[in-house]
N, CA, C, O and CB atoms as a CASP TS submission, in Angstrom:
PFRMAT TS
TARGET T0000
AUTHOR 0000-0000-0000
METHOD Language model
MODEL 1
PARENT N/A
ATOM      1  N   UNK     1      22.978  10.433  -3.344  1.00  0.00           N
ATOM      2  CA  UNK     1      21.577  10.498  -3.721  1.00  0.00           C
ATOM      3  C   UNK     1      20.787  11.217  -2.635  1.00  0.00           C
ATOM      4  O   UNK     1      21.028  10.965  -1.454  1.00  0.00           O
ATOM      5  CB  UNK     1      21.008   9.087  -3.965  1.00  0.00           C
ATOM      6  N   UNK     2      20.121  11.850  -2.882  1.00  0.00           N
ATOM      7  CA  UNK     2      18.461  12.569  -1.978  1.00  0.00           C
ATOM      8  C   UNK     2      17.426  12.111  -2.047  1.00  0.00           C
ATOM      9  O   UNK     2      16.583  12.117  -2.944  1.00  0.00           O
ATOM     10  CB  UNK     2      17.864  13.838  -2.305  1.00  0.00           C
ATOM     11  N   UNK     3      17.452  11.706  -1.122  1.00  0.00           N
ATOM     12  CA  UNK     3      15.991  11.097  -0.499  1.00  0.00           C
ATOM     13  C   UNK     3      14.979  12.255   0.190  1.00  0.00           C
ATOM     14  O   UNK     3      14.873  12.402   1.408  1.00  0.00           O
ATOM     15  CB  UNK     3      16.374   9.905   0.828  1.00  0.00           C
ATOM     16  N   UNK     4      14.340  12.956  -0.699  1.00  0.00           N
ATOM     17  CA  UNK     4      13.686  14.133  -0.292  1.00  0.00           C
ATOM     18  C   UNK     4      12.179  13.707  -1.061  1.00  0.00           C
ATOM     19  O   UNK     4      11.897  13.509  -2.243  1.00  0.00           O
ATOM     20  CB  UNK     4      14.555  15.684  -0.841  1.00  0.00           C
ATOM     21  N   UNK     5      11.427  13.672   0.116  1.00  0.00           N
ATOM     22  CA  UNK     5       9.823  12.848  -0.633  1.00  0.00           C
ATOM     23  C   UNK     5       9.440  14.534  -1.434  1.00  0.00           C
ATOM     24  O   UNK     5       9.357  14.617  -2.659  1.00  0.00           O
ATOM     25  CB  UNK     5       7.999  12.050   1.133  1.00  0.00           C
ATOM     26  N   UNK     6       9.259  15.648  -0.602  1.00  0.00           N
ATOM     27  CA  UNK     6       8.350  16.517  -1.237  1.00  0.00           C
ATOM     28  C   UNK     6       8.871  17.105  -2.836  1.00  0.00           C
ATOM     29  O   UNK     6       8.170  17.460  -3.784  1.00  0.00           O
ATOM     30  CB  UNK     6       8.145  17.731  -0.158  1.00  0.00           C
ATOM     31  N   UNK     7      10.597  17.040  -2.686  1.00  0.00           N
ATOM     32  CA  UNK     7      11.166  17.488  -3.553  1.00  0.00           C
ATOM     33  C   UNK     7      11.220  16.055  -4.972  1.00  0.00           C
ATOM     34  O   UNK     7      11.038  16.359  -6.151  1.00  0.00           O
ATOM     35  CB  UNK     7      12.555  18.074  -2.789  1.00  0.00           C
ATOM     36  N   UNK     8      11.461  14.765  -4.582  1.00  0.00           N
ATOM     37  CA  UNK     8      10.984  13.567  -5.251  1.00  0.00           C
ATOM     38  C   UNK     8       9.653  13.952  -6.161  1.00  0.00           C
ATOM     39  O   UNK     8       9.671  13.962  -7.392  1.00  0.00           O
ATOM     40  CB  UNK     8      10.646  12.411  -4.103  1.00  0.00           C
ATOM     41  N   UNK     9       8.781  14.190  -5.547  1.00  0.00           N
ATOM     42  CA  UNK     9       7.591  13.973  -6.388  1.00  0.00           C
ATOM     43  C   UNK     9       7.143  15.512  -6.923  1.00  0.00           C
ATOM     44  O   UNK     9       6.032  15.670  -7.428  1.00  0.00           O
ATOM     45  CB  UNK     9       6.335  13.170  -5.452  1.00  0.00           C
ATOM     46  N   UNK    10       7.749  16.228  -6.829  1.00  0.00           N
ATOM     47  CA  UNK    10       8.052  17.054  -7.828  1.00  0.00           C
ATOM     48  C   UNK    10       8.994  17.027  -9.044  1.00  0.00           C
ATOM     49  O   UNK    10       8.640  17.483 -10.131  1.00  0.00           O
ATOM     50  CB  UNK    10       8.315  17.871  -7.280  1.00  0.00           C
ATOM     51  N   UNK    11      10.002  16.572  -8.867  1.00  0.00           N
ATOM     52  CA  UNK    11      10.846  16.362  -9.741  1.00  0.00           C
ATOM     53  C   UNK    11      10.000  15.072 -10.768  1.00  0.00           C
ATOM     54  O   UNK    11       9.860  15.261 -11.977  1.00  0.00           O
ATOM     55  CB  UNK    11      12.314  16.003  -8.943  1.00  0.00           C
ATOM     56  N   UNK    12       9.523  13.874 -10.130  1.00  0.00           N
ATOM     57  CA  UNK    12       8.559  13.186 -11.126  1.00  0.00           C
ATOM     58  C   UNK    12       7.112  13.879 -11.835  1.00  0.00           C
ATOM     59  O   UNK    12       6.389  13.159 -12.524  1.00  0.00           O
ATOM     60  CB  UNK    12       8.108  11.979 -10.338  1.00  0.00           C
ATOM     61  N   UNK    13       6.838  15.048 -11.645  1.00  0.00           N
ATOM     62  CA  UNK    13       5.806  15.363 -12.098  1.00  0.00           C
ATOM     63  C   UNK    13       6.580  16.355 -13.239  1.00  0.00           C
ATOM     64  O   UNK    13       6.380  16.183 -14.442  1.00  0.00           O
ATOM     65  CB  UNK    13       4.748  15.896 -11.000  1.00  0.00           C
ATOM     66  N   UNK    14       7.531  17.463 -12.701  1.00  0.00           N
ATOM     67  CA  UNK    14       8.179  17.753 -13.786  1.00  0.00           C
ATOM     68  C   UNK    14       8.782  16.914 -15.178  1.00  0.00           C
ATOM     69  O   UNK    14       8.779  17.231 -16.368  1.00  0.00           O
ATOM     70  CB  UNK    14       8.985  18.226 -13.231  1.00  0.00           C
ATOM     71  N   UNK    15       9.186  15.962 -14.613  1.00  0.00           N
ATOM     72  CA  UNK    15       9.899  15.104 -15.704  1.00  0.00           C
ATOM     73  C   UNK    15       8.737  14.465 -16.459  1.00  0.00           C
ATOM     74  O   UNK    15       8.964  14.370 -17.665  1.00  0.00           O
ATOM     75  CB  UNK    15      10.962  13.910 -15.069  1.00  0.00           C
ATOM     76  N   UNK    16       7.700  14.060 -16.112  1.00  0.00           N
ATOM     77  CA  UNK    16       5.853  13.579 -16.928  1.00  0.00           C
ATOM     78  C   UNK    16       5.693  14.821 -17.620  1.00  0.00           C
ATOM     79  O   UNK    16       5.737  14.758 -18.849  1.00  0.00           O
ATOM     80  CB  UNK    16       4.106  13.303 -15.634  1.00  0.00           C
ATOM     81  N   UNK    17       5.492  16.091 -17.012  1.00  0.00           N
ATOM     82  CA  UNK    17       5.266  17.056 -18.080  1.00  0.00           C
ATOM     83  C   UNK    17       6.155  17.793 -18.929  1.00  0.00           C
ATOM     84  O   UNK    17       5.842  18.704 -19.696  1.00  0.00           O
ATOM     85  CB  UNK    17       4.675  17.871 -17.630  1.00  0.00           C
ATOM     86  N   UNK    18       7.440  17.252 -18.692  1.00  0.00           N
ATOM     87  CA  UNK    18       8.145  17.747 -20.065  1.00  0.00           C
ATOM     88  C   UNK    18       8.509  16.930 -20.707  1.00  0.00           C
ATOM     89  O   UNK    18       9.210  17.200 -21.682  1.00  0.00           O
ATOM     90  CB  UNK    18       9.187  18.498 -20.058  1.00  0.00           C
ATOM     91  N   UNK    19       8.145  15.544 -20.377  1.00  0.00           N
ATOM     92  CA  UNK    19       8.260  14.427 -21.799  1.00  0.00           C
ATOM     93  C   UNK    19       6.994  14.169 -22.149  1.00  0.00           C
ATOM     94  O   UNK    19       6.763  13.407 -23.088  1.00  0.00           O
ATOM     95  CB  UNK    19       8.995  12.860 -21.577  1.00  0.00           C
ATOM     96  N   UNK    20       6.079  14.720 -21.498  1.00  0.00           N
ATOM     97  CA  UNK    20       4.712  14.358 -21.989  1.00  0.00           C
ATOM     98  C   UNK    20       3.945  13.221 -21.671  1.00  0.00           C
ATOM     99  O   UNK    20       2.956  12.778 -22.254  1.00  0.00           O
ATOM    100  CB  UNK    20       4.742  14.294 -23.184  1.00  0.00           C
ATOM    101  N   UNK    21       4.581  12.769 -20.583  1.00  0.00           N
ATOM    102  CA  UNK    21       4.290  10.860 -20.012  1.00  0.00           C
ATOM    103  C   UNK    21       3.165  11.023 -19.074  1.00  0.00           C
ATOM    104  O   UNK    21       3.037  12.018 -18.361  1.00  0.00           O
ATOM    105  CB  UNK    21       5.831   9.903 -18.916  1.00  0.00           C
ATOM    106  N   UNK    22       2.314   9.977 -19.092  1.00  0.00           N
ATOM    107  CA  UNK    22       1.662   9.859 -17.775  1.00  0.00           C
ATOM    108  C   UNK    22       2.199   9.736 -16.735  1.00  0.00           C
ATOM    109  O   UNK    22       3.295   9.193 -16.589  1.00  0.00           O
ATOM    110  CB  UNK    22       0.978   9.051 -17.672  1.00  0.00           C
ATOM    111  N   UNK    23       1.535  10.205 -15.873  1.00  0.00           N
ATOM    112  CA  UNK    23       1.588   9.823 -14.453  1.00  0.00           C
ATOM    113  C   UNK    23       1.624   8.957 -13.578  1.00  0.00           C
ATOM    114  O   UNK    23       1.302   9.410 -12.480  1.00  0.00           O
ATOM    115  CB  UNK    23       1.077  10.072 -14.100  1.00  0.00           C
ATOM    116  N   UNK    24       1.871   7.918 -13.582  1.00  0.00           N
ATOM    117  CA  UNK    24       1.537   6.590 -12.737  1.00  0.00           C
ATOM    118  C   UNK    24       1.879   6.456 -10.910  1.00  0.00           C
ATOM    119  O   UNK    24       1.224   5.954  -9.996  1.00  0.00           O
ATOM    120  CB  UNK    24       2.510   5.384 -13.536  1.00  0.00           C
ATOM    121  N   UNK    25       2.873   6.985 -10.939  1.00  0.00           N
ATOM    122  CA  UNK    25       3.117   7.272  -9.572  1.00  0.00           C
ATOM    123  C   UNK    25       1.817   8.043  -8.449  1.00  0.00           C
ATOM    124  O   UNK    25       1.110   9.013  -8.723  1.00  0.00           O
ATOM    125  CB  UNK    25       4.385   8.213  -9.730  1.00  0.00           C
ATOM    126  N   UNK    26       1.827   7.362  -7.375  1.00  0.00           N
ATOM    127  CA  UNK    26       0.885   7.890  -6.797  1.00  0.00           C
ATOM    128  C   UNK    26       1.074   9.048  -6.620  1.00  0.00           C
ATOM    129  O   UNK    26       2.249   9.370  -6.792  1.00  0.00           O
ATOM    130  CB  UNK    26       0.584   7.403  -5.871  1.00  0.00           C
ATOM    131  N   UNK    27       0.035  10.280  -6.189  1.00  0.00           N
ATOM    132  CA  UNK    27       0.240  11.435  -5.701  1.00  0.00           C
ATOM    133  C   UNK    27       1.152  12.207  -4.638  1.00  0.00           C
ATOM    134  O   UNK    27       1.826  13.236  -4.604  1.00  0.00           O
ATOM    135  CB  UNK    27      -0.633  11.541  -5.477  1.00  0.00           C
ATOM    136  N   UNK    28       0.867  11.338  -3.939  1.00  0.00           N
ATOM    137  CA  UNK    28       1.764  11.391  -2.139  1.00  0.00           C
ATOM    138  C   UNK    28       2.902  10.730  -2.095  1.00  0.00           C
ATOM    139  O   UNK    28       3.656  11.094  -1.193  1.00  0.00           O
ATOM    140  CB  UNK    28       0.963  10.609  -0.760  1.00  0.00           C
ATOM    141  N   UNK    29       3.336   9.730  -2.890  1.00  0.00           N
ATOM    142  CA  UNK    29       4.375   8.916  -3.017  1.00  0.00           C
ATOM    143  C   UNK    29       3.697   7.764  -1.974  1.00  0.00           C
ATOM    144  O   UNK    29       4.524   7.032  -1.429  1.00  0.00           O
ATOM    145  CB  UNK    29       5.912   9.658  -2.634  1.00  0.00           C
ATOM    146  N   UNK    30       2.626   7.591  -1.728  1.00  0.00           N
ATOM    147  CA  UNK    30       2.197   6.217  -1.121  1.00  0.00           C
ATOM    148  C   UNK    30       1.866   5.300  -1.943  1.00  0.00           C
ATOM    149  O   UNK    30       0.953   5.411  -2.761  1.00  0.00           O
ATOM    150  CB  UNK    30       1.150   6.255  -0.295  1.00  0.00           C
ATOM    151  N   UNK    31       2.699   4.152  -1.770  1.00  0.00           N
ATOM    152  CA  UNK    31       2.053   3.199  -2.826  1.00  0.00           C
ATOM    153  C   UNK    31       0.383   2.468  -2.090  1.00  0.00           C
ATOM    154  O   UNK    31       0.240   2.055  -0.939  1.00  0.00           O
ATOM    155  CB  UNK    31       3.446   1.749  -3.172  1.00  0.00           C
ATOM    156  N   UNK    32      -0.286   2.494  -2.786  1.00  0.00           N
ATOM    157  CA  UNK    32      -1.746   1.763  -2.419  1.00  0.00           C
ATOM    158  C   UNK    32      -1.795  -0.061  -2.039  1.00  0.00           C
ATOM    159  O   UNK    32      -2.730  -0.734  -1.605  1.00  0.00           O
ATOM    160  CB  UNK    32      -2.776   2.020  -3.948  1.00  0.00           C
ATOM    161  N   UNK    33      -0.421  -0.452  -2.400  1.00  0.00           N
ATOM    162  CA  UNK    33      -0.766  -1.774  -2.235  1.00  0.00           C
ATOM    163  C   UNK    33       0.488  -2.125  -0.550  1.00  0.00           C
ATOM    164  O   UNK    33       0.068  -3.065   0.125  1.00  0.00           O
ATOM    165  CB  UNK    33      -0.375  -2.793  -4.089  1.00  0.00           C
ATOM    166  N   UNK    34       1.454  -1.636  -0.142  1.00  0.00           N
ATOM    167  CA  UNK    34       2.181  -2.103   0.480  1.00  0.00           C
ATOM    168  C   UNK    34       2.088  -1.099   2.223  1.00  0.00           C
ATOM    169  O   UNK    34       2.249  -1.252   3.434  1.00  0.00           O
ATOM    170  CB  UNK    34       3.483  -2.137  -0.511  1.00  0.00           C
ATOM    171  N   UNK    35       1.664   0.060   1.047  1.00  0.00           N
ATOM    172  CA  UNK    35       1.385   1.658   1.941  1.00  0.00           C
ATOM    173  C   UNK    35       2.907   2.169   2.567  1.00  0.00           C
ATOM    174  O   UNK    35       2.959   2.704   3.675  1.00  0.00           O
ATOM    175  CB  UNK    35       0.086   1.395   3.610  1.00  0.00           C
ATOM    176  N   UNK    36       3.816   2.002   1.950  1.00  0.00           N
ATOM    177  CA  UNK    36       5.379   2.441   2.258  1.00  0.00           C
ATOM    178  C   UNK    36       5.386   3.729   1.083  1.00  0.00           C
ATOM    179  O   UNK    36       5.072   3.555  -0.095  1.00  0.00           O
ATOM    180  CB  UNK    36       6.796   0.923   1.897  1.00  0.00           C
ATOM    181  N   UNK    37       5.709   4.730   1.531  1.00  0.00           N
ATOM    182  CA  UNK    37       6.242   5.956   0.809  1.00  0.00           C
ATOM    183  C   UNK    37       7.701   5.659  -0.335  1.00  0.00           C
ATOM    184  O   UNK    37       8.879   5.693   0.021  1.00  0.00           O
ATOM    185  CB  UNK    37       6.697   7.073   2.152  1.00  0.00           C
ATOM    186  N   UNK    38       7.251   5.409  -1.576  1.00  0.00           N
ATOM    187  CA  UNK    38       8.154   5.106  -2.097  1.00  0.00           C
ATOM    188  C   UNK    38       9.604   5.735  -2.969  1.00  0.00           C
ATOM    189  O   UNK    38      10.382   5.351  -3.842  1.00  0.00           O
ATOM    190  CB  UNK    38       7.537   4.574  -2.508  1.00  0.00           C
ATOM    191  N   UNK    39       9.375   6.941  -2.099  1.00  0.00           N
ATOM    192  CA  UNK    39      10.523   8.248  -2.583  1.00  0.00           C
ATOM    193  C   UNK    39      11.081   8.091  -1.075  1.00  0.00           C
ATOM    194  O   UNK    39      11.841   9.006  -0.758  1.00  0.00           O
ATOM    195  CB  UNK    39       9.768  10.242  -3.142  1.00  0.00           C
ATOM    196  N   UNK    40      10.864   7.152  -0.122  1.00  0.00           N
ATOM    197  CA  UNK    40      11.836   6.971   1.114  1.00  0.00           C
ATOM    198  C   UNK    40      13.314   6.324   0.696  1.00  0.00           C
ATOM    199  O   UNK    40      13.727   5.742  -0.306  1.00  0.00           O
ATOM    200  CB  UNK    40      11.079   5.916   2.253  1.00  0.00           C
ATOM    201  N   UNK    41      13.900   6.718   1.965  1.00  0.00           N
ATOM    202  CA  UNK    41      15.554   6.149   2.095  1.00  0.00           C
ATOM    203  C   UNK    41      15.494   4.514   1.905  1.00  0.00           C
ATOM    204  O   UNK    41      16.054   3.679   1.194  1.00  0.00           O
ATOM    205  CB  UNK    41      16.338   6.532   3.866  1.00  0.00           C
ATOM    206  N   UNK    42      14.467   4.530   2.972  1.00  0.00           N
ATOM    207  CA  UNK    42      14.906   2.547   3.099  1.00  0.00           C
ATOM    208  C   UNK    42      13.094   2.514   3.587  1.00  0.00           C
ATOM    209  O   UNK    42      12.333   3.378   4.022  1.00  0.00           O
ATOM    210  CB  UNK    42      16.696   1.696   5.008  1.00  0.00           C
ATOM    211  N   UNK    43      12.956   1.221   3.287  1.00  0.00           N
ATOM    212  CA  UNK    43      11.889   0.773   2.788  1.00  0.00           C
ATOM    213  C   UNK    43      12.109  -1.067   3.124  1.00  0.00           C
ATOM    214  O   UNK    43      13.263  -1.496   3.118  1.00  0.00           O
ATOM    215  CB  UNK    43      11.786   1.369   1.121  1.00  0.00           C
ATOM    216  N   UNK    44      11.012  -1.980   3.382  1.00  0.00           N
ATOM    217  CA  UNK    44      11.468  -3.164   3.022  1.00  0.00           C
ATOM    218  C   UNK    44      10.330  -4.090   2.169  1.00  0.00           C
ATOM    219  O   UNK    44       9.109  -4.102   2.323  1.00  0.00           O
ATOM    220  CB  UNK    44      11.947  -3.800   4.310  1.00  0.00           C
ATOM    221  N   UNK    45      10.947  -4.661   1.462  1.00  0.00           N
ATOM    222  CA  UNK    45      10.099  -5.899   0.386  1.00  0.00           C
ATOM    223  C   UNK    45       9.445  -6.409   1.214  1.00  0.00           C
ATOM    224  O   UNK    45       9.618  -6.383   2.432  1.00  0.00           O
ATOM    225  CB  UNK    45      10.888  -7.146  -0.452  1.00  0.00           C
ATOM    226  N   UNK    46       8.525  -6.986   0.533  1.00  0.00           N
ATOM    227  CA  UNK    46       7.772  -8.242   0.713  1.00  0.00           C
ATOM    228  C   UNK    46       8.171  -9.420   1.658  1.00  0.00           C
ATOM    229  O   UNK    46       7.358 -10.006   2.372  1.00  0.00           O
ATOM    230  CB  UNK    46       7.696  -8.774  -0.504  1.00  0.00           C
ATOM    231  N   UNK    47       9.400  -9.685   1.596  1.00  0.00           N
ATOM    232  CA  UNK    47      10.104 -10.840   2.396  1.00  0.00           C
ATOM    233  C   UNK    47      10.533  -9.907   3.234  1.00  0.00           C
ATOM    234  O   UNK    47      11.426 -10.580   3.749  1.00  0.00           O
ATOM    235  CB  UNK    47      11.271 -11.855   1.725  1.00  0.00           C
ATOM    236  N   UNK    48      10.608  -8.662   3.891  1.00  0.00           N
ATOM    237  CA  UNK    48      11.483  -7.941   4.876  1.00  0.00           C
ATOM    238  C   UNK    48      12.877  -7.764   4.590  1.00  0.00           C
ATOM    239  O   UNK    48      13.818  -7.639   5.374  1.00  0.00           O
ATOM    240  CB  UNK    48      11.448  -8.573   6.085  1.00  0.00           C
ATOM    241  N   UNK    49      12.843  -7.778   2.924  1.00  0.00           N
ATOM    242  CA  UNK    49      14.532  -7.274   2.727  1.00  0.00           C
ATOM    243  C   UNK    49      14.413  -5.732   3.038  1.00  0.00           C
ATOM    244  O   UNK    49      13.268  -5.286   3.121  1.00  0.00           O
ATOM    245  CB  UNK    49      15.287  -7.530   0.895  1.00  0.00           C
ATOM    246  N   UNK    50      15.428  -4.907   3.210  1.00  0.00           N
ATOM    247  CA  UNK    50      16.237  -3.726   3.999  1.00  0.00           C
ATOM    248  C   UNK    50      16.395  -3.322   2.111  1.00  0.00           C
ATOM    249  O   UNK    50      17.086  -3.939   1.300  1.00  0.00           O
ATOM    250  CB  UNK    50      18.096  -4.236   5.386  1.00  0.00           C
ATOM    251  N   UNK    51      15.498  -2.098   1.844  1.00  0.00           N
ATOM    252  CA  UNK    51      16.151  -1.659   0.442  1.00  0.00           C
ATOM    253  C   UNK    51      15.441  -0.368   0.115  1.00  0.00           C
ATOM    254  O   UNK    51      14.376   0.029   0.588  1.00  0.00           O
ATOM    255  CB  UNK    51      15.935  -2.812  -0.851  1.00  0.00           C
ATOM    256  N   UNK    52      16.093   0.123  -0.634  1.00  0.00           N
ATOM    257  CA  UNK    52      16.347   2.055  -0.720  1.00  0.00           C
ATOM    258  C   UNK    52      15.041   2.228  -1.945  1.00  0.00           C
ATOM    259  O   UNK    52      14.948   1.590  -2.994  1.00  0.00           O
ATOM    260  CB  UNK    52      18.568   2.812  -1.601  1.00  0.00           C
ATOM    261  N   UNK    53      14.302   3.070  -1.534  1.00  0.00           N
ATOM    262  CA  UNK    53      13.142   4.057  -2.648  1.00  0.00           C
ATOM    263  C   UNK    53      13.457   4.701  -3.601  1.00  0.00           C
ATOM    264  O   UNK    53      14.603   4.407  -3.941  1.00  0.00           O
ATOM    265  CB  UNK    53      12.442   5.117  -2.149  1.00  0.00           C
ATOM    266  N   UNK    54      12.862   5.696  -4.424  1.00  0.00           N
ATOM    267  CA  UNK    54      13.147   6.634  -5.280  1.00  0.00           C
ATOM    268  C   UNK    54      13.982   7.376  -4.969  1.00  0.00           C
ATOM    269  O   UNK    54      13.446   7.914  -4.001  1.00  0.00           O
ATOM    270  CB  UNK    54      12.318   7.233  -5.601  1.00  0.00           C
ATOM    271  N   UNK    55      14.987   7.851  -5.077  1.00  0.00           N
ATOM    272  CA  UNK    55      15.620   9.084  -5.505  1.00  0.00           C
ATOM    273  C   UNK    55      15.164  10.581  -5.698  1.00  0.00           C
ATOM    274  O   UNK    55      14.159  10.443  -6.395  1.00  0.00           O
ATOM    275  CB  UNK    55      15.991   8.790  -6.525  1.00  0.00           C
ATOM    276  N   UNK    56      15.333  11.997  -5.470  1.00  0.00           N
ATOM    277  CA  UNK    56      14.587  12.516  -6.189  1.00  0.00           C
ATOM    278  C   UNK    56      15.495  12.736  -7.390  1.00  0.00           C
ATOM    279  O   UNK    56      15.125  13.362  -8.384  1.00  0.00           O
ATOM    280  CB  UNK    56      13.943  13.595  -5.578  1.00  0.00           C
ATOM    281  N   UNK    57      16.511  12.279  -7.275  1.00  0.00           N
ATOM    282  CA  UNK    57      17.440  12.247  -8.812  1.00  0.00           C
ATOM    283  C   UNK    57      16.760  11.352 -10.059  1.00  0.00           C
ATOM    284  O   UNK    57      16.480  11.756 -11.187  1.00  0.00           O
ATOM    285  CB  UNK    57      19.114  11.430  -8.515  1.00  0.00           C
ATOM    286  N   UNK    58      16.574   9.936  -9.468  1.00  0.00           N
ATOM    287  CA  UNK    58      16.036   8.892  -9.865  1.00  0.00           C
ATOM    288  C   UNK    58      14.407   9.579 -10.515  1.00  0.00           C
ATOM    289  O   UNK    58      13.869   9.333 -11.595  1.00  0.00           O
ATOM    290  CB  UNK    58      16.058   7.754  -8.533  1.00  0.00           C
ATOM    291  N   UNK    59      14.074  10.228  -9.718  1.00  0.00           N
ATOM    292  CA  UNK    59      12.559  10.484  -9.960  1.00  0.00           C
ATOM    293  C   UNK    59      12.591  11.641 -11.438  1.00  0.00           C
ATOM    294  O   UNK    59      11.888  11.546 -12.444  1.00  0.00           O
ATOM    295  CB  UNK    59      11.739  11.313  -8.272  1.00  0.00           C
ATOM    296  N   UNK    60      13.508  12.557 -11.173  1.00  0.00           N
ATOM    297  CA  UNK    60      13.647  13.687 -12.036  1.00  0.00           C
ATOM    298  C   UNK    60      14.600  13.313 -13.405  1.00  0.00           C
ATOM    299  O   UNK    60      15.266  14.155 -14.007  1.00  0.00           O
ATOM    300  CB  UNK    60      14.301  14.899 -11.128  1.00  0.00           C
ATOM    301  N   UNK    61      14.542  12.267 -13.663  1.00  0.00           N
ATOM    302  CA  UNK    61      15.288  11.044 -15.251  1.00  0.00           C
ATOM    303  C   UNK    61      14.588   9.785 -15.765  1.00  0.00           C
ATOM    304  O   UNK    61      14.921   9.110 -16.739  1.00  0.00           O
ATOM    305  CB  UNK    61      16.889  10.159 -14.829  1.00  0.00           C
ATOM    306  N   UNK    62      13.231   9.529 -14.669  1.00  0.00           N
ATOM    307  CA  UNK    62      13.073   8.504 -15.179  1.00  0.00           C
ATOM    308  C   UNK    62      11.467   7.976 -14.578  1.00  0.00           C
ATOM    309  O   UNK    62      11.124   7.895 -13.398  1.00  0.00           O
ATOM    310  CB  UNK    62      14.369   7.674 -14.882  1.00  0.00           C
ATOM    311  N   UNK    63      10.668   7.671 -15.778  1.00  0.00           N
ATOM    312  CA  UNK    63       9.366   7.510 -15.521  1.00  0.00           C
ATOM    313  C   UNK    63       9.115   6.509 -14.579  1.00  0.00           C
ATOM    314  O   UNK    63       9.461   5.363 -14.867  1.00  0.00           O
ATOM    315  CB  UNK    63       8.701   7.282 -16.620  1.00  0.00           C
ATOM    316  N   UNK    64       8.403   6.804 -13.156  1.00  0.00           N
ATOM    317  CA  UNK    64       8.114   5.739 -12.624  1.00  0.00           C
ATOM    318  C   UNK    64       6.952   4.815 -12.953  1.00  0.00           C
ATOM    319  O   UNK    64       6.011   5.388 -13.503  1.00  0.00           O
ATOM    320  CB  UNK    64       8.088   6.050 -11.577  1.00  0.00           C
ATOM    321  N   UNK    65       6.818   3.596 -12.752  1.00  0.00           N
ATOM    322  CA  UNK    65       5.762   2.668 -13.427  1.00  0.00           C
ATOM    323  C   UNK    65       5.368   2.226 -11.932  1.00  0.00           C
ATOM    324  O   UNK    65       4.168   2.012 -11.759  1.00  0.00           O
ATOM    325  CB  UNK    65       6.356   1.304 -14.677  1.00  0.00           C
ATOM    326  N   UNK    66       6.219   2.064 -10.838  1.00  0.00           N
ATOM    327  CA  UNK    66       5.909   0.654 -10.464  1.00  0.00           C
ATOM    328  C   UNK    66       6.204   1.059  -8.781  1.00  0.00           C
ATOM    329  O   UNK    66       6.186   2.283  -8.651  1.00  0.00           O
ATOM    330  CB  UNK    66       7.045  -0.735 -11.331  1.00  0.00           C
ATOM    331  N   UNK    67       6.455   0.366  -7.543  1.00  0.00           N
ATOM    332  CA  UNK    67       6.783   0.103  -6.472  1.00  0.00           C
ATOM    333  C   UNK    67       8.409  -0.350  -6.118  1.00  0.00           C
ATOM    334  O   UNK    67       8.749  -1.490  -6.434  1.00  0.00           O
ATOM    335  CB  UNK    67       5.862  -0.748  -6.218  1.00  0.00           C
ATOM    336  N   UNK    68       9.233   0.408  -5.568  1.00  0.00           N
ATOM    337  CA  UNK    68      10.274  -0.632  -5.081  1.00  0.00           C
ATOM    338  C   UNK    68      10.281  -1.190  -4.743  1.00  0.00           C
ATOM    339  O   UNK    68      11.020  -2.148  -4.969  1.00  0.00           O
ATOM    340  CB  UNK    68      10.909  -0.718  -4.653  1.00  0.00           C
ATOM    341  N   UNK    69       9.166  -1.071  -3.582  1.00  0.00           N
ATOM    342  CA  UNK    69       9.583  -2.283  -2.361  1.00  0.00           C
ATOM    343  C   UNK    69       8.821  -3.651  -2.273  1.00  0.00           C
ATOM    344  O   UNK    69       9.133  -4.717  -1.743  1.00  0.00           O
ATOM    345  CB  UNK    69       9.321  -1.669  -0.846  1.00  0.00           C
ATOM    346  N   UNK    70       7.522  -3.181  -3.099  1.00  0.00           N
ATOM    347  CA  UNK    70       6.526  -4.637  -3.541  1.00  0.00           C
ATOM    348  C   UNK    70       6.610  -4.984  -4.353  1.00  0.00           C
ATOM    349  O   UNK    70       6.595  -6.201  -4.538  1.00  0.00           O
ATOM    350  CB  UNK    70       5.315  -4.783  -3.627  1.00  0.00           C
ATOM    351  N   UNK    71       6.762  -4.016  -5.404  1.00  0.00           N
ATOM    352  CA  UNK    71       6.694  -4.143  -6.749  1.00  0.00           C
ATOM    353  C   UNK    71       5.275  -3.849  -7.578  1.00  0.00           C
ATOM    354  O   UNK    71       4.827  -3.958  -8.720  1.00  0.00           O
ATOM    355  CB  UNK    71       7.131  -5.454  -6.948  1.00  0.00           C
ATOM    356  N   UNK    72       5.077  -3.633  -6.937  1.00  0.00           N
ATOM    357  CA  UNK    72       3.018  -3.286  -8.084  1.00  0.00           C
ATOM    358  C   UNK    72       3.234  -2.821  -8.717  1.00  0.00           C
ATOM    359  O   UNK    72       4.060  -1.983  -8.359  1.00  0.00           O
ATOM    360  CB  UNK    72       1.549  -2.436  -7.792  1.00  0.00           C
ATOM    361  N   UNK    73       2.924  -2.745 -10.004  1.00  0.00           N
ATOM    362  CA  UNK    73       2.800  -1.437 -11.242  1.00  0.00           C
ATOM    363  C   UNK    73       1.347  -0.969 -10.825  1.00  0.00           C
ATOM    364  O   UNK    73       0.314  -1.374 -10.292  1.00  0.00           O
ATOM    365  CB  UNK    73       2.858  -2.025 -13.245  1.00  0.00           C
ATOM    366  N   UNK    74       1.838  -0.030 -11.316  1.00  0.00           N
ATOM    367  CA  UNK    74       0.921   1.698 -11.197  1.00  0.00           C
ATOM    368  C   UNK    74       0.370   1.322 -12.538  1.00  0.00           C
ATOM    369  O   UNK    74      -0.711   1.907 -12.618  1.00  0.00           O
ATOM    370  CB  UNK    74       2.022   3.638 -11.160  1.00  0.00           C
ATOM    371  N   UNK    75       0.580   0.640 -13.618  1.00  0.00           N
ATOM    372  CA  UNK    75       0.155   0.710 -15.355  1.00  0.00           C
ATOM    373  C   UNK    75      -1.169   0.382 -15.329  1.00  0.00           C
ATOM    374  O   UNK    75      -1.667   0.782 -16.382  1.00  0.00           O
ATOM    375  CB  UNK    75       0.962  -0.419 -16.492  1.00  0.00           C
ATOM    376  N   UNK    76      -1.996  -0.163 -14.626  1.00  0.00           N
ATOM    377  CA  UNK    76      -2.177  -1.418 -15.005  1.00  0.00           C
ATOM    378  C   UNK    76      -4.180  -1.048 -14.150  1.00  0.00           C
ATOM    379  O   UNK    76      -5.029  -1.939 -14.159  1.00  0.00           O
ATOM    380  CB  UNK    76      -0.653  -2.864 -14.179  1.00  0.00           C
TER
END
């Protein structure tokens, strides 16, 4: 997997405009509630678990809604 933030959030904006989906993911890949870049390698939860971000594979197949590492939805 690639953990590439600039190339990540391109690949999620491509994949919104060719399925036609909103956007929910932040712009920068900062989430607003935890402030961890969530197209990073490693990242940690809420409790200080040790755990891996977006993909830009992950990002370029599949609509993001939400936070890895806190969990917030973006929907909402």
């Amino acid at each position: 997997m690639t953990y590439n933030i600039p190339e990540a959030i391109k690949a999620q904006e491509q994949f919104c405009d060719k399925n036609e989906y909103p956007r929910f993911a932040p712009d920068n890949g900062i989430c607003w509630d935890c402030h961890q870049n969530i197209y990073s390698e490693n990242g940690r939860t809420r409790y200080g678990k040790k755990t891996h971000g977006i993909s830009a594979e992950s990002a370029g197949n599949h609509l993001i809604t939400g936070c890895p590492f806190c969990g917030r939805s973006y929907c909402d």
